[in-house]
N, CA, C and O atoms as a Tripos MOL2 file, in Angstrom:
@<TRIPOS>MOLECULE
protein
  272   271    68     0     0
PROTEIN
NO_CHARGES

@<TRIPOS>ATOM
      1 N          73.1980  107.0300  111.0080 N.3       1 UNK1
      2 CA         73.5790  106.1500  109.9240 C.3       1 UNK1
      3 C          73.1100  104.7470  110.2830 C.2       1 UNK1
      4 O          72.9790  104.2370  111.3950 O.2       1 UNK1
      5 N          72.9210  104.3240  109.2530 N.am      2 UNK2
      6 CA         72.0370  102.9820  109.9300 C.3       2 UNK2
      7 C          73.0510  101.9890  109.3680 C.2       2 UNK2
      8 O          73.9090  102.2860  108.5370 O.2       2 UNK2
      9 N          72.8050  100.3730  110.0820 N.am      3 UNK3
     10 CA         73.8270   99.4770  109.9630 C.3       3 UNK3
     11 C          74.4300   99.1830  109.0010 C.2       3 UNK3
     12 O          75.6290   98.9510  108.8420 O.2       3 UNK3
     13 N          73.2020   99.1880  108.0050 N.am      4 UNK4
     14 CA         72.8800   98.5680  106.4760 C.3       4 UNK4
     15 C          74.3700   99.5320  105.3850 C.2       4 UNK4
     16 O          75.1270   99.2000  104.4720 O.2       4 UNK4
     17 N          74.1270  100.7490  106.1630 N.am      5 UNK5
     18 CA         75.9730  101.9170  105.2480 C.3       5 UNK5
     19 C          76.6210  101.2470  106.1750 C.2       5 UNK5
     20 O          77.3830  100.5620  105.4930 O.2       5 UNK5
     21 N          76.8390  100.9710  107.3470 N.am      6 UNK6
     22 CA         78.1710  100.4400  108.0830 C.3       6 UNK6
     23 C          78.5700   99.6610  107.2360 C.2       6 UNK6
     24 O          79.6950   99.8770  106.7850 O.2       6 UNK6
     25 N          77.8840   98.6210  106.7830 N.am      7 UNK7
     26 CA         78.2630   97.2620  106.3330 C.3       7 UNK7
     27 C          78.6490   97.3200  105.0550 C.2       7 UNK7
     28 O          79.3910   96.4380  104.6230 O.2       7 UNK7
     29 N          78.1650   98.4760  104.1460 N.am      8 UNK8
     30 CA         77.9750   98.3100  102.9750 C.3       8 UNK8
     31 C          79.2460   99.6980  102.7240 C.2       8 UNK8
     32 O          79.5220  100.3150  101.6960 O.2       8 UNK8
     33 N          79.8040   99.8170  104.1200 N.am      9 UNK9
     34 CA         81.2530  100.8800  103.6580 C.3       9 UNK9
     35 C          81.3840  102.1690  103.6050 C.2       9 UNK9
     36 O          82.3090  102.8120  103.1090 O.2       9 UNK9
     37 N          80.4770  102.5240  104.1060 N.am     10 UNK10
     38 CA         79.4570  103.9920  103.8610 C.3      10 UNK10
     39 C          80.5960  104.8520  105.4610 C.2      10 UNK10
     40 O          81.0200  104.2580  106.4520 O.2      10 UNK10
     41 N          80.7210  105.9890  105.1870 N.am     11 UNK11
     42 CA         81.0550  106.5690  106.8750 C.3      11 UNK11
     43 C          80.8380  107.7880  106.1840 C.2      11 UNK11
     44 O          80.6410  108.1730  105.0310 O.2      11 UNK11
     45 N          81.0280  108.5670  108.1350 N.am     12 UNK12
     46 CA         80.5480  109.8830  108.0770 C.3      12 UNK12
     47 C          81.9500  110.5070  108.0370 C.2      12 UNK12
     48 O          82.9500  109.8200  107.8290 O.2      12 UNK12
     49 N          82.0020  112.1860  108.3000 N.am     13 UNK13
     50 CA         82.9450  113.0420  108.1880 C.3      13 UNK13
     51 C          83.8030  112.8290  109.9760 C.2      13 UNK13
     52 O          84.9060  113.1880  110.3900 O.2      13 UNK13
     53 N          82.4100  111.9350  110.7710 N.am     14 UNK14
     54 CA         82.8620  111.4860  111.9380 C.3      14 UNK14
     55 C          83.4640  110.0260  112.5650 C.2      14 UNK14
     56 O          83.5080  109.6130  113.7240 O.2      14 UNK14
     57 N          83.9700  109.3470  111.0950 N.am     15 UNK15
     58 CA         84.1180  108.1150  111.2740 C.3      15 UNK15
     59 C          85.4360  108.0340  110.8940 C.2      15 UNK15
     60 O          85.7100  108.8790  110.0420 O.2      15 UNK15
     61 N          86.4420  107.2570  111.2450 N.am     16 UNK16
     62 CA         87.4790  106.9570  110.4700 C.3      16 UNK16
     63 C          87.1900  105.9310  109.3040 C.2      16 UNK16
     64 O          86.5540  104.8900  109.4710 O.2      16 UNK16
     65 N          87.7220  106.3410  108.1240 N.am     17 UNK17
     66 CA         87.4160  105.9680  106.8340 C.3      17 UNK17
     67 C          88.2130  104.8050  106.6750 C.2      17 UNK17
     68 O          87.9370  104.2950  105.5890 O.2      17 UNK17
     69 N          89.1920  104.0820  107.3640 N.am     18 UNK18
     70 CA         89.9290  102.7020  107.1220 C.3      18 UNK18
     71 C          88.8560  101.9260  108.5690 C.2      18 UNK18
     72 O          88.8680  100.6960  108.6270 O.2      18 UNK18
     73 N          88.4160  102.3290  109.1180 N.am     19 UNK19
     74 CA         88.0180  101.2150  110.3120 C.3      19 UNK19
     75 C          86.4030  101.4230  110.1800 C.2      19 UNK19
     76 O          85.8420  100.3360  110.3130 O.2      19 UNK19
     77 N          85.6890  102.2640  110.0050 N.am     20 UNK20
     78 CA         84.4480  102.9470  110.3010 C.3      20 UNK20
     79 C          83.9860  103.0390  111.3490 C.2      20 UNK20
     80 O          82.8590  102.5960  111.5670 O.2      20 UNK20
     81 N          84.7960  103.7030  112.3970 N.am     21 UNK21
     82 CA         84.2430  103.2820  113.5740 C.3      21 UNK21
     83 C          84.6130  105.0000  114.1500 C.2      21 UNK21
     84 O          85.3850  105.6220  113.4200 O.2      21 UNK21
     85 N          84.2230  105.5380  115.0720 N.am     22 UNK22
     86 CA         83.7020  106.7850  115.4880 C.3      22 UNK22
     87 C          85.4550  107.6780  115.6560 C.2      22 UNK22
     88 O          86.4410  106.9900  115.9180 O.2      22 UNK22
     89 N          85.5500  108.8710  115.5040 N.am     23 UNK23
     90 CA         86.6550  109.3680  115.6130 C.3      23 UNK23
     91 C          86.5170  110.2990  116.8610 C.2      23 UNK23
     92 O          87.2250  111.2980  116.9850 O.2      23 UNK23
     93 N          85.4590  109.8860  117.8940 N.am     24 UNK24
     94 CA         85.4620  110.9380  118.8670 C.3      24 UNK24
     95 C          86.7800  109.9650  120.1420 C.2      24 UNK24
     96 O          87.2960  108.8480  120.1240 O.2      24 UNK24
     97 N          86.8510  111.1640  121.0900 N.am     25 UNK25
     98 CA         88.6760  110.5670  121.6340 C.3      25 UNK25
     99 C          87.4110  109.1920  122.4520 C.2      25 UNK25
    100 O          86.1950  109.0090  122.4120 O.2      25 UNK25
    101 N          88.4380  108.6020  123.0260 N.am     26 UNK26
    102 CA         88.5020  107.7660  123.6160 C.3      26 UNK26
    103 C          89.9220  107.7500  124.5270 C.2      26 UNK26
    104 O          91.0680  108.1300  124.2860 O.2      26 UNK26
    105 N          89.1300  106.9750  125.9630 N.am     27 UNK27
    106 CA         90.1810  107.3000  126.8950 C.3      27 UNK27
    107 C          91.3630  106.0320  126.4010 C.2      27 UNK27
    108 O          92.5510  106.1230  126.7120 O.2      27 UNK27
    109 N          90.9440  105.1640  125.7970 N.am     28 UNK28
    110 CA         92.1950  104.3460  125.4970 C.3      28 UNK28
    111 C          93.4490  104.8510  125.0250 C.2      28 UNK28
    112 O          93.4820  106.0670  124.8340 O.2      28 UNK28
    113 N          94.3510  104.2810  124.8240 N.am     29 UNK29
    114 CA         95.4900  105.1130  123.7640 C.3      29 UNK29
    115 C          95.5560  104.9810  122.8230 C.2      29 UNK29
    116 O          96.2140  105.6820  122.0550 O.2      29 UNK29
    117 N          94.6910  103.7410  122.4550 N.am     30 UNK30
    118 CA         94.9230  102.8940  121.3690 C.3      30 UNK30
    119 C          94.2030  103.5700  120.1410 C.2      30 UNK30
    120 O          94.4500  103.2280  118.9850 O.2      30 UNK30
    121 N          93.1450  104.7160  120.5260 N.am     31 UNK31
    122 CA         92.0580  105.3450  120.0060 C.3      31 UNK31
    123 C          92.2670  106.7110  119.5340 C.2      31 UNK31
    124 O          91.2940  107.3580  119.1460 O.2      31 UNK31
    125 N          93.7850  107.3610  119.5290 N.am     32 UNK32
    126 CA         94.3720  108.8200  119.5140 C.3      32 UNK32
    127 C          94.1930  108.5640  117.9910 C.2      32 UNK32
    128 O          94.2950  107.5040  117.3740 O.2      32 UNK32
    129 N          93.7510  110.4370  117.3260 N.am     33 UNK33
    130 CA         93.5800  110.3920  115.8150 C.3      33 UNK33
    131 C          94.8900  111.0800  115.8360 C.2      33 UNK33
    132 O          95.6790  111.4020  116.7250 O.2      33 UNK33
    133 N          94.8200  111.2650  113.7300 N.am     34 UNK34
    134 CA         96.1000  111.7000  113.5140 C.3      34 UNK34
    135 C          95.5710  112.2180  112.3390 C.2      34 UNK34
    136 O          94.8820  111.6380  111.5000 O.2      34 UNK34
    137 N          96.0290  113.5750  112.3640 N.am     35 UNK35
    138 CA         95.4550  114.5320  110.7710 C.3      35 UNK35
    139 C          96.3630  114.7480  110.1170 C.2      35 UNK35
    140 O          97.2670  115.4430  110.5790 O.2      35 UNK35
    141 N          96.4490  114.1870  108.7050 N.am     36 UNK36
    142 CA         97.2880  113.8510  107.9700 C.3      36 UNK36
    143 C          97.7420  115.6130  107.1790 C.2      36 UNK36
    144 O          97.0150  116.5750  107.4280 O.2      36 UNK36
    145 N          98.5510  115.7120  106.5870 N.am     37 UNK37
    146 CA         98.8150  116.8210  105.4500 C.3      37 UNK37
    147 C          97.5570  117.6070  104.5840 C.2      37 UNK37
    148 O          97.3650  118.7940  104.3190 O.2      37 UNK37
    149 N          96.7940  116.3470  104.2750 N.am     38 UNK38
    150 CA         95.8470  116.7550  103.3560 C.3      38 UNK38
    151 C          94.2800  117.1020  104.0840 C.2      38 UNK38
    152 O          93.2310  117.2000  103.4470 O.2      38 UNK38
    153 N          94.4670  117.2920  105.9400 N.am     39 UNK39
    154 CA         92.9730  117.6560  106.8680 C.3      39 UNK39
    155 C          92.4090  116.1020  106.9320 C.2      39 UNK39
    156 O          91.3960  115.9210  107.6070 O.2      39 UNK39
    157 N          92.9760  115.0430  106.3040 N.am     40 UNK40
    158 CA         91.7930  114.0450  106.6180 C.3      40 UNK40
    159 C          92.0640  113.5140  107.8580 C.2      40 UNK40
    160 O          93.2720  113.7470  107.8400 O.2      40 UNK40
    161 N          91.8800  112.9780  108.9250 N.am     41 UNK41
    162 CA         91.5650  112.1320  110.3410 C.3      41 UNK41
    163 C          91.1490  110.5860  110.6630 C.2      41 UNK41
    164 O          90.0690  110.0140  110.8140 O.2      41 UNK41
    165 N          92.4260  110.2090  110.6930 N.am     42 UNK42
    166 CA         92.0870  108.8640  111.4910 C.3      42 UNK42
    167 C          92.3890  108.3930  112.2780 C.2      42 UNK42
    168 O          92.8300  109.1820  113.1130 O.2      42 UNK42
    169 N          92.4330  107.1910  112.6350 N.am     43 UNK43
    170 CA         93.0180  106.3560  114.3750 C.3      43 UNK43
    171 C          94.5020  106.2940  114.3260 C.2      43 UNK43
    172 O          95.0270  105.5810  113.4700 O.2      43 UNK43
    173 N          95.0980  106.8510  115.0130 N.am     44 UNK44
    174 CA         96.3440  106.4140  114.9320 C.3      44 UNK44
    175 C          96.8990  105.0700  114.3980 C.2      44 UNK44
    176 O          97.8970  104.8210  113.7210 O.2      44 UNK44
    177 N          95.7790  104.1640  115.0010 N.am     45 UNK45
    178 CA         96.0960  102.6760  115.0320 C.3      45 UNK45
    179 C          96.5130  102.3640  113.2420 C.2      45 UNK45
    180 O          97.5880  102.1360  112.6860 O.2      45 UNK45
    181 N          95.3110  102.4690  112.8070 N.am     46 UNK46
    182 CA         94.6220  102.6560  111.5940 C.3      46 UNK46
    183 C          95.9240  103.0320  110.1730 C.2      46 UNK46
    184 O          96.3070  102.2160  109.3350 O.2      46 UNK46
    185 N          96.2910  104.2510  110.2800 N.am     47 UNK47
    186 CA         96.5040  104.9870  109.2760 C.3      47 UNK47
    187 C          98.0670  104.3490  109.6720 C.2      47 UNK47
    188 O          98.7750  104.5060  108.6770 O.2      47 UNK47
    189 N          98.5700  103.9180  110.3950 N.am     48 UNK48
    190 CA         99.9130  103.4790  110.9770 C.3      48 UNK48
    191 C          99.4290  102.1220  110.4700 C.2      48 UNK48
    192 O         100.1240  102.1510  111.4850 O.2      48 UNK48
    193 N          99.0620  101.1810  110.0720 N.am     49 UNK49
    194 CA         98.8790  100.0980  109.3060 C.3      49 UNK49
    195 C          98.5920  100.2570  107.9180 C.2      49 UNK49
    196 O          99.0570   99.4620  107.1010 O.2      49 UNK49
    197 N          97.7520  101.3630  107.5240 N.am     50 UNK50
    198 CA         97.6740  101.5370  105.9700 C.3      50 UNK50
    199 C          98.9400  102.2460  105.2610 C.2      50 UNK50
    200 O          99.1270  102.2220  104.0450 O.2      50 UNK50
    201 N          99.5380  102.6970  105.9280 N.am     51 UNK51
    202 CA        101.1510  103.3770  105.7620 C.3      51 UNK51
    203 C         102.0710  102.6330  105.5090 C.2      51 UNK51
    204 O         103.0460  102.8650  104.7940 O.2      51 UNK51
    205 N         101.7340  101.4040  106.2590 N.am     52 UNK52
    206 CA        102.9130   99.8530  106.0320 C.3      52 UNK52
    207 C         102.9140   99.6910  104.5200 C.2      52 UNK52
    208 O         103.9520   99.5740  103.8680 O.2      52 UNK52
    209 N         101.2700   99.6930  103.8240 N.am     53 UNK53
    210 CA        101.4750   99.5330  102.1920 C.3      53 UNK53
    211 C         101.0370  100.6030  101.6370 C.2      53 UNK53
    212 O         100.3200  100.4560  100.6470 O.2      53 UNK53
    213 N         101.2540  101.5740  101.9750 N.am     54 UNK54
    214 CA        100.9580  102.7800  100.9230 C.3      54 UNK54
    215 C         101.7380  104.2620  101.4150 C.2      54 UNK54
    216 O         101.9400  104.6730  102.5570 O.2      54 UNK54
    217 N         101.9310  104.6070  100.6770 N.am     55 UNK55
    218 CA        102.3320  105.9750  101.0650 C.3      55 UNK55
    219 C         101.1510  107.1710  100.3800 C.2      55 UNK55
    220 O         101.6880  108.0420   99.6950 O.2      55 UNK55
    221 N         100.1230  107.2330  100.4730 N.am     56 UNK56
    222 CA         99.0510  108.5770   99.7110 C.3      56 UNK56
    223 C          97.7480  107.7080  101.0620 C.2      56 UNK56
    224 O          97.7030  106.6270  101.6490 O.2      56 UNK56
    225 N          96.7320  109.1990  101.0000 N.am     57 UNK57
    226 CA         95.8650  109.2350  102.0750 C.3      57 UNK57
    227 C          94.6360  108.3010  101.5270 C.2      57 UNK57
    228 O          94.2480  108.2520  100.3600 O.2      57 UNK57
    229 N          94.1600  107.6310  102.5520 N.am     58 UNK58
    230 CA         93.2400  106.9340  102.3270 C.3      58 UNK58
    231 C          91.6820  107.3980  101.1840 C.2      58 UNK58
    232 O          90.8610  106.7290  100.5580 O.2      58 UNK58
    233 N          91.8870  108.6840  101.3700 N.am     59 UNK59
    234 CA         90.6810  109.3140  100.9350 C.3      59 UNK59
    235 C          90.8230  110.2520   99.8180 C.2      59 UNK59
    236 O          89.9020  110.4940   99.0380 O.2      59 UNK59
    237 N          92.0410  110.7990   99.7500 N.am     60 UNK60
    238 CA         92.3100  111.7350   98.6860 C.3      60 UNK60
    239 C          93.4330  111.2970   98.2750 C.2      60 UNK60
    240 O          94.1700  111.9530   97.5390 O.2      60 UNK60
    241 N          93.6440  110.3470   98.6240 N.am     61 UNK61
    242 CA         95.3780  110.2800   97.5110 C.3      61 UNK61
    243 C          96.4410  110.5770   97.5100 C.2      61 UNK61
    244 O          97.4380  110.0470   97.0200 O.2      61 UNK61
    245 N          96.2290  111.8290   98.3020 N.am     62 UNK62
    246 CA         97.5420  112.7580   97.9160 C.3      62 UNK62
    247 C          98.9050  111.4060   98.8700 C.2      62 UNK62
    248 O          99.0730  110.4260   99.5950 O.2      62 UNK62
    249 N          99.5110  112.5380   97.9970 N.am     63 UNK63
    250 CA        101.2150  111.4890   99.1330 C.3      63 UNK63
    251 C         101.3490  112.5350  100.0270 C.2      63 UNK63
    252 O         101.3220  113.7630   99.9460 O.2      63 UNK63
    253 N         101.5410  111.5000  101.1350 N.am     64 UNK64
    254 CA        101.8210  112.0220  102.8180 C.3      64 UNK64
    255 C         102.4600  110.8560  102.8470 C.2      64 UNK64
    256 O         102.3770  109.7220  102.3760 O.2      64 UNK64
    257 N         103.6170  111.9780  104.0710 N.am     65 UNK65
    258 CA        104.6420  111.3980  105.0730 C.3      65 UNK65
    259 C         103.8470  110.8090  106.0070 C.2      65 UNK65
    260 O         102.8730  111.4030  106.4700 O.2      65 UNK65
    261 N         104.2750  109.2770  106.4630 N.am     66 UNK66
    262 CA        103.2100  108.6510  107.6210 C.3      66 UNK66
    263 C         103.8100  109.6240  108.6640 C.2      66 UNK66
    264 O         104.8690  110.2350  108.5220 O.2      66 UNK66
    265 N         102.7600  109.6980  110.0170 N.am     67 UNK67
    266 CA        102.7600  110.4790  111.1690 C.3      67 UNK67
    267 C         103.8120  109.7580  111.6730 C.2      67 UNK67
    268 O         103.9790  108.6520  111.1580 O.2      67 UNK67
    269 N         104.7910  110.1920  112.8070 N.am     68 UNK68
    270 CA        105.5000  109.8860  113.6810 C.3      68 UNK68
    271 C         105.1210  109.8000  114.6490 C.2      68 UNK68
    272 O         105.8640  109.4770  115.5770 O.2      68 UNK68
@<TRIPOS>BOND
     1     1     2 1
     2     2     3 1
     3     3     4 2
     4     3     5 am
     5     5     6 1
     6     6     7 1
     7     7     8 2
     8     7     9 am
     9     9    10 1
    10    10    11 1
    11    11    12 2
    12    11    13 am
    13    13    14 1
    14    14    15 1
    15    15    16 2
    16    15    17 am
    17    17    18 1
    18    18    19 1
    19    19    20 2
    20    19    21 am
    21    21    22 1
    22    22    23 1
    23    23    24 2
    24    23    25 am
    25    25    26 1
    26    26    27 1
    27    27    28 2
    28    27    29 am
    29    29    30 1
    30    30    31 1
    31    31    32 2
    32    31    33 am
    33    33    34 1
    34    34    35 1
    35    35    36 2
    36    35    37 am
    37    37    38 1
    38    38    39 1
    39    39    40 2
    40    39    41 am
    41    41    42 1
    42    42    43 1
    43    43    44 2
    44    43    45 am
    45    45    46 1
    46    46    47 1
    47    47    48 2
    48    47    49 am
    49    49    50 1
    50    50    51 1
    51    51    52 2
    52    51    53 am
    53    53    54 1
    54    54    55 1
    55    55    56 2
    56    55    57 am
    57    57    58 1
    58    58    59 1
    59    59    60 2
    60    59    61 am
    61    61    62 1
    62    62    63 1
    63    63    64 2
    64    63    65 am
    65    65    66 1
    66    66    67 1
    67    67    68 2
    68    67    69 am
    69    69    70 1
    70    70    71 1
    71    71    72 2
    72    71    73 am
    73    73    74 1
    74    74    75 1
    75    75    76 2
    76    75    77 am
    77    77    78 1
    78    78    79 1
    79    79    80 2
    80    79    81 am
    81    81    82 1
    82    82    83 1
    83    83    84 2
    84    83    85 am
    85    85    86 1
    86    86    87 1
    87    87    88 2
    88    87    89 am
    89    89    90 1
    90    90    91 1
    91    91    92 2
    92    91    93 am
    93    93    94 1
    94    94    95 1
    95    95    96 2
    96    95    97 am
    97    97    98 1
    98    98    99 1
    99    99   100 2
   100    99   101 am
   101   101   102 1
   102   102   103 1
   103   103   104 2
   104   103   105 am
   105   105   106 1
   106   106   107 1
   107   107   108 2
   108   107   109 am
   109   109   110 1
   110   110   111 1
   111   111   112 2
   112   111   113 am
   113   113   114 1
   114   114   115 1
   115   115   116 2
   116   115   117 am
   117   117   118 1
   118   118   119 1
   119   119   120 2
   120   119   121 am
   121   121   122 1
   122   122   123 1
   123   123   124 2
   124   123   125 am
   125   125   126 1
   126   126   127 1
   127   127   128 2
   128   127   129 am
   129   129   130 1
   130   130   131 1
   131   131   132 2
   132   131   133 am
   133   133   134 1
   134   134   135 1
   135   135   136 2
   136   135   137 am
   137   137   138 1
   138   138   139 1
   139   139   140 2
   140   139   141 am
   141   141   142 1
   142   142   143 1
   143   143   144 2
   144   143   145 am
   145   145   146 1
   146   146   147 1
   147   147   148 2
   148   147   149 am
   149   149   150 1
   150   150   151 1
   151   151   152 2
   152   151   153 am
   153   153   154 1
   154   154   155 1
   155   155   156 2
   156   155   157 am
   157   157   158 1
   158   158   159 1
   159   159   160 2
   160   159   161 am
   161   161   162 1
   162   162   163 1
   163   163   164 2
   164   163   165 am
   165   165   166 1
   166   166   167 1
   167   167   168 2
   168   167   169 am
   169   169   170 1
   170   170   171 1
   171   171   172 2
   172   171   173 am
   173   173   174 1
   174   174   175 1
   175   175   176 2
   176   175   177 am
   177   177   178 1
   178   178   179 1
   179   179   180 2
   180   179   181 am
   181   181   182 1
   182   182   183 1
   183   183   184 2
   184   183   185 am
   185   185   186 1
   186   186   187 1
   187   187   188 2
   188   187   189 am
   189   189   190 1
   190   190   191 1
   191   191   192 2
   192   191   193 am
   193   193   194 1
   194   194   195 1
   195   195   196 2
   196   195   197 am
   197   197   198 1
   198   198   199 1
   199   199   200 2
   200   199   201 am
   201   201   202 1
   202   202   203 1
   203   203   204 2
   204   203   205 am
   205   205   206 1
   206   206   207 1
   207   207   208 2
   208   207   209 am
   209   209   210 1
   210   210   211 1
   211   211   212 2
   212   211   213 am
   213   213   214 1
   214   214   215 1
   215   215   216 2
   216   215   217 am
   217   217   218 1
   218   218   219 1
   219   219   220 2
   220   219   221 am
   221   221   222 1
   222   222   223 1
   223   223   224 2
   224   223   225 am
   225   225   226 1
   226   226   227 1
   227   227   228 2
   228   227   229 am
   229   229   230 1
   230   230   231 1
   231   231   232 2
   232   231   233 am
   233   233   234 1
   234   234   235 1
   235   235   236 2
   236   235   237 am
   237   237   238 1
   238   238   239 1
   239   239   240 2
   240   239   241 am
   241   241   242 1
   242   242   243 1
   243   243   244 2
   244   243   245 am
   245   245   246 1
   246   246   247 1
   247   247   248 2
   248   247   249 am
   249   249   250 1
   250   250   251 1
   251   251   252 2
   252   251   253 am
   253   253   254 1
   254   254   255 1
   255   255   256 2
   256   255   257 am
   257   257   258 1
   258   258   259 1
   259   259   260 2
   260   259   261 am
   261   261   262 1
   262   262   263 1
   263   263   264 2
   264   263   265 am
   265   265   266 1
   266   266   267 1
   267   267   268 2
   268   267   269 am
   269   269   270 1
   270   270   271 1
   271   271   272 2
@<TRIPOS>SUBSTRUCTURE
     1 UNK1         2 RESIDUE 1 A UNK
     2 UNK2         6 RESIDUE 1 A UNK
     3 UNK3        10 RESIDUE 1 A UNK
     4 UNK4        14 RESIDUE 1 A UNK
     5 UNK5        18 RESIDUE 1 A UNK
     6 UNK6        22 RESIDUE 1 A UNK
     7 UNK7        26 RESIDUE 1 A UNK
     8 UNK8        30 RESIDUE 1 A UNK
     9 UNK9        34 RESIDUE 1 A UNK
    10 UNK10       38 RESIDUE 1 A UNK
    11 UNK11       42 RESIDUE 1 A UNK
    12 UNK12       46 RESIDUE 1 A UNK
    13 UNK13       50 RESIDUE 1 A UNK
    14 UNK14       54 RESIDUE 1 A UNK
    15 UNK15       58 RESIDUE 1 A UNK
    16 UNK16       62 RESIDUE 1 A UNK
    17 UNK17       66 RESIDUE 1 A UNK
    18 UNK18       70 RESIDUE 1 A UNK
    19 UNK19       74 RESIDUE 1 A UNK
    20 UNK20       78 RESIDUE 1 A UNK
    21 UNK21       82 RESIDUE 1 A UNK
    22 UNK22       86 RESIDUE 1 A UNK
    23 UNK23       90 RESIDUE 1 A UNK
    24 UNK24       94 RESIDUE 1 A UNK
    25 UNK25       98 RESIDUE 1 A UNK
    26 UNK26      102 RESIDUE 1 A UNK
    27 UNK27      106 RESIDUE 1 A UNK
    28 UNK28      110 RESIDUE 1 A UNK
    29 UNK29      114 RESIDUE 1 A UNK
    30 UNK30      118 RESIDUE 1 A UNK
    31 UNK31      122 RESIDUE 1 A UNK
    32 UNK32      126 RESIDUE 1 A UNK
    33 UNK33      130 RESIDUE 1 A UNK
    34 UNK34      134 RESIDUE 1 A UNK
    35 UNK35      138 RESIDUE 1 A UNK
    36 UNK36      142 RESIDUE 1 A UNK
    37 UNK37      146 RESIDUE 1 A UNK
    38 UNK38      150 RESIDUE 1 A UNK
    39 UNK39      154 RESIDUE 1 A UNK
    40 UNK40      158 RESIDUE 1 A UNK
    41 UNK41      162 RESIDUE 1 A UNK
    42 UNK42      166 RESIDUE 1 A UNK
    43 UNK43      170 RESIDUE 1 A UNK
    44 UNK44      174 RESIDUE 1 A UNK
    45 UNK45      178 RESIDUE 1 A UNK
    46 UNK46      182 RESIDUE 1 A UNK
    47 UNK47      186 RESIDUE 1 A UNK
    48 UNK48      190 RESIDUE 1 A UNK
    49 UNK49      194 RESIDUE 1 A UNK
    50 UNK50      198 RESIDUE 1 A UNK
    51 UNK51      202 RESIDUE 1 A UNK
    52 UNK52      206 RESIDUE 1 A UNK
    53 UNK53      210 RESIDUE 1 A UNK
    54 UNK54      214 RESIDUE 1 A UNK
    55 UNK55      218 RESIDUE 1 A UNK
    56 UNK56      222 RESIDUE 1 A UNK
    57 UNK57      226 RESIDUE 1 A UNK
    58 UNK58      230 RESIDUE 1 A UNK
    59 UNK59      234 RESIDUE 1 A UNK
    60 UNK60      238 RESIDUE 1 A UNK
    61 UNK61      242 RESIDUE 1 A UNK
    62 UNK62      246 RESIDUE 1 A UNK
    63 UNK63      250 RESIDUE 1 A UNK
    64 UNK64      254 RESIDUE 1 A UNK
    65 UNK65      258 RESIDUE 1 A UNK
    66 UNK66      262 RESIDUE 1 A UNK
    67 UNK67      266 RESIDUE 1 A UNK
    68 UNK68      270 RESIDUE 1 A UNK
């Protein structure tokens, strides 16, 4: 994927869709995913901040319980 979709909002099936940034692990902690109700995957970090104002998945909508 080239910079030009980074920038312009574009991600893969391997990116988290609120950050765009890679969903493979990382030894940090800060970097643990979390698969919501509806199969979609993001950063823990991430989907635990978009949860503060929303309750439905970033990508499909549906309503999900935020992760614990």
């Amino acid at each position: 994927m080239s910079s030009l979709q980074k920038q312009q909002g574009c991600h893969t099936d391997d990116d988290c869709a609120i950050c765009y940034q890679s969903l493979e692990f990382e030894e940090e902690e800060d970097d643990s995913t979390v698969k919501l109700q509806c199969a979609h995957v993001f950063h823990q970090r991430c989907i635990s901040q978009w949860f503060k104002l929303h309750l439905s998945c970033p990508l499909s909508r549906s309503l999900c319980l935020p992760p614990s």
